[in-house]
N, C-alpha and C positions, 0 to 999 in steps of 0.2 A: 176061976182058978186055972180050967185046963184052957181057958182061951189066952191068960197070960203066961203061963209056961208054955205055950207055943210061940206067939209073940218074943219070947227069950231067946227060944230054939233058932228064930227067924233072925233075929239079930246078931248072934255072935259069929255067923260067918261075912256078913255083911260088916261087923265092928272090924273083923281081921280084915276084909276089903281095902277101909279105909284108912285102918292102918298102915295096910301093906303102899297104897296110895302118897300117905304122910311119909311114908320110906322115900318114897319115890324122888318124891318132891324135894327130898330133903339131899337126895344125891343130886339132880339135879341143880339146883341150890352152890351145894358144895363144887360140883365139877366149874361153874359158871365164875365163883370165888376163884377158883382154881386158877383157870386162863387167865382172870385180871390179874390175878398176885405173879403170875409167869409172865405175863407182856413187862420188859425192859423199859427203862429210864428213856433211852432212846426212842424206842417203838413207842411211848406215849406221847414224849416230843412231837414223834413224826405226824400222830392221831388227831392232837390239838392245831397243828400248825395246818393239816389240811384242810381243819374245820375253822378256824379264822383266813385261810386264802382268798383274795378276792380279786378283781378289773373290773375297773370302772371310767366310764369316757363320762366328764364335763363339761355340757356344753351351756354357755351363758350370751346373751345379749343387753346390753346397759345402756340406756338412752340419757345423756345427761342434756338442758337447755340450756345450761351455759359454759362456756370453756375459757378454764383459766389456765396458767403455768405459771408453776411456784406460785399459785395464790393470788394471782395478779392479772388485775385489765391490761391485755395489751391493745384496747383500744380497737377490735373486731367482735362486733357480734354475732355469735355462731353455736349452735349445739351441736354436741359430738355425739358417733355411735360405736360403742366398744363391744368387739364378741372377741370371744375364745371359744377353743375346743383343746380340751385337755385329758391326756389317759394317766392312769396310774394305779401301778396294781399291791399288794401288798407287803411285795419283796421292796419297796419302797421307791419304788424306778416310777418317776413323770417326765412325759413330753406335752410337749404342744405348740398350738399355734395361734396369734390374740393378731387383732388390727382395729385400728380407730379410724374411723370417717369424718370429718369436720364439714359444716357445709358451706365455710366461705373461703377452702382451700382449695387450689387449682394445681393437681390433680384433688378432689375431695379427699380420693383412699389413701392418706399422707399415711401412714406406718404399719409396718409388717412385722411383726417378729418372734422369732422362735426359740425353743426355750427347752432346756432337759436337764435331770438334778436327779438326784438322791435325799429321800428325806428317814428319818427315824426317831419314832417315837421311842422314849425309855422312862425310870423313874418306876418305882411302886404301883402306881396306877397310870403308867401311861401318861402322864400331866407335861413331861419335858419333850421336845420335837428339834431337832438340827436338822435344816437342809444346805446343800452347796448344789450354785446352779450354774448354767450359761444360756445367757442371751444371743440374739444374733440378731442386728436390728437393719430392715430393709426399709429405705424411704424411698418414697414414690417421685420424691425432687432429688436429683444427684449428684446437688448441691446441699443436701442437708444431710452428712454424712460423716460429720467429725465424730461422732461416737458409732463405733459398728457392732458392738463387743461391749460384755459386762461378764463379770463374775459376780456370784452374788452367796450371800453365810449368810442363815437366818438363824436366831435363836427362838424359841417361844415355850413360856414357864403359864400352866394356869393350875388352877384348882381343881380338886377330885371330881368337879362335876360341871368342868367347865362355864361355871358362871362370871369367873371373873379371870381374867389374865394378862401377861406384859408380853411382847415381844421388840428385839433387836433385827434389824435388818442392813445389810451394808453391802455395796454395791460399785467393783471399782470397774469404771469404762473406761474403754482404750478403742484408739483406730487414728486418723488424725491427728485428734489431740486426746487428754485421760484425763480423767474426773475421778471423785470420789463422791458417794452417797450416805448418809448414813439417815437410820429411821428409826427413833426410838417411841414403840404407841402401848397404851394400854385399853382395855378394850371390857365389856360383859356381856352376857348374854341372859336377858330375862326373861323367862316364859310369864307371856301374860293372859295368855287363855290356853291351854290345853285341851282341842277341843274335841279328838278320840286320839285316846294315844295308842290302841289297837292298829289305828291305821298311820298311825306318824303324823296327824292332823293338830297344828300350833299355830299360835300365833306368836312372835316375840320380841323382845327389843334389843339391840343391840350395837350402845355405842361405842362409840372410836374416835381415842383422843390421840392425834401420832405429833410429833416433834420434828420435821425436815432437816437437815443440816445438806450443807454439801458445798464441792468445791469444781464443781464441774463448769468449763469455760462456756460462754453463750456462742451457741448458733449465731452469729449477724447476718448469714446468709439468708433465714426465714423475715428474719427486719424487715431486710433490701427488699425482698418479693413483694413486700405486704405493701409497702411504700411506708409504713411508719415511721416517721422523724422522731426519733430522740434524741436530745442532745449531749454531750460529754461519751461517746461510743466506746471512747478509749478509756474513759475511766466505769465505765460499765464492765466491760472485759473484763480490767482487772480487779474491780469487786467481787465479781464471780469467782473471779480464781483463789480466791481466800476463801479457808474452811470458814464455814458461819451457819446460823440458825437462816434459814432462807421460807419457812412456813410454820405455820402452827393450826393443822386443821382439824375439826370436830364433825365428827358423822353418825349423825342422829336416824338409823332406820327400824324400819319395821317390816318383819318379813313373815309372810306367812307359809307353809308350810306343809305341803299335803303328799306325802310318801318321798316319791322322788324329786316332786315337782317344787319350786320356789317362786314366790314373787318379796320382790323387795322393792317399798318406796321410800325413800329416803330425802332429809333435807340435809345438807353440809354446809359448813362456813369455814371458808378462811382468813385469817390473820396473818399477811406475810409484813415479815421482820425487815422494814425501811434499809436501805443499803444508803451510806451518804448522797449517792445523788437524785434520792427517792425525798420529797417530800412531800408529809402527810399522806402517804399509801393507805387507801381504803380499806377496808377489810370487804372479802366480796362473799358470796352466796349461791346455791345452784338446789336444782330439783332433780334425782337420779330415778330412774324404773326400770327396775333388773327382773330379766326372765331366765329361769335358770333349771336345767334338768340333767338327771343323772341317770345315765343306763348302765345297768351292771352288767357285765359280760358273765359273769359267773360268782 
């Protein structure tokens, strides 16, 4: 008995301790509520928007083994090699710079060009995207230079989890002479192994069905160089220069996926849409392998 009325005695200024403790905490607590319910509509704005800020430079190289335009043998066999280096930070602002290599072109490094837009994402979950761009296109022959200039509007609509989407693309060049572009593709994206998703480690599928149209005049000046003969020149021109379906291509790849790093191998087929003095146009086929990495600046 007198060892538990000490035991008592022992405890109730140690209970006021932790009460006085539980006080504490509790203003603490309170004071903490305090400054969030005091930070403004605005200063939260500002808190979120720092914490989604980013730059980032993408850089890629794509090796295709065979080359086609609009979908079509022009009767040289050659593989191309396409890189870009591109930045773009979160206020929505990209530049960059892309070039192709061909290797039965003299000079090889046939095209240079550069590029800068605005894009923004909007929609409830971020799903809708608008950008407007400009091209600026240098060729390495200074006879292939009827288009030097493009503008370009993109639309693109997908799903809350980007597994499936459409996009519009349209693209008017000017220099020389003026074309119109226009690209209407729909596209998904399947995870087919997930293989740590701690570390951004996937593999996936994702194809790409796009629709070509366009009204842009042909080059004859890369014809001449190549020595290719085709016949009716003049009625080739002006099949180009009418709007029309001019491809219909499918790209079937598979990329896999580890943090920043990408590899993609791909197979593609095209079906270009016979022009009157086209007959029996092939449908043709190629093998693409993209190396692709992202450095975040911040």
């Amino acid at each position: 008995m007198k060892t538990k009325f000490i035991l008592i005695l022992f405890l109730i200024p140690f209970q006021q301790f932790l009460f006085a403790q539980d006080l504490d905490l509790d203003e603490e607590m309170d004071e903490i509520i305090d400054n969030i319910i005091a930070i403004d509509d605005d200063d939260l704005i500002d808190i979120l928007e720092e914490l989604n800020k980013y730059q980032v430079i993408f850089t890629s190289v794509d090796f295709s083994n065979k080359t086609y335009f609009l979908g079509r043998d022009i009767g040289v066999d050659q593989y191309n090699i396409a890189t870009q280096v591109m930045y773009e930070n979160s206020n929505g602002i990209f530049a960059g710079v892309s070039g192709t290599y061909y290797s039965e072109f003299d000079p090889g490094w046939d095209l240079t060009y550069l590029s800068a837009g605005y894009g923004k994402n909007f929609g409830k979950q971020d799903n809708l995207r608008a950008e407007l761009s400009y091209n600026r296109y240098i060729f390495s022959n200074p006879s292939s230079n009827d288009f030097e200039n493009s503008l370009n509007a993109s639309f693109d609509i997908a799903t809350n989890d980007s597994s499936f989407g459409s996009a519009v693309e349209s693209s008017f060049l000017f220099g020389k002479k003026t074309g119109f572009q226009l690209t209407a593709s729909i596209y998904g994206d399947v995870t087919l192994f997930d293989l740590n998703s701690t570390k951004g480690t996937k593999v996936s599928f994702g194809p790409d069905l796009s629709f070509i149209f366009g009204s842009e005049n042909i080059d004859t000046s890369r014809i001449d160089n190549l020595g290719i003969d085709i016949p009716f020149i003049n009625r080739i021109v002006s099949e180009f220069e009418t709007f029309s379906l001019r491809n219909i291509q499918l790209k079937l790849p598979v990329v896999f996926e580890f943090n920043d790093f990408f590899i993609e191998a791909g197979y593609n087929f095209n079906f270009p849409n016979a022009f009157e003095f086209e007959n029996d146009i092939d449908s043709t086929s190629y093998f693409n392998l993209e190396l692709s990495y992202i450095f975040n600046l911040k």
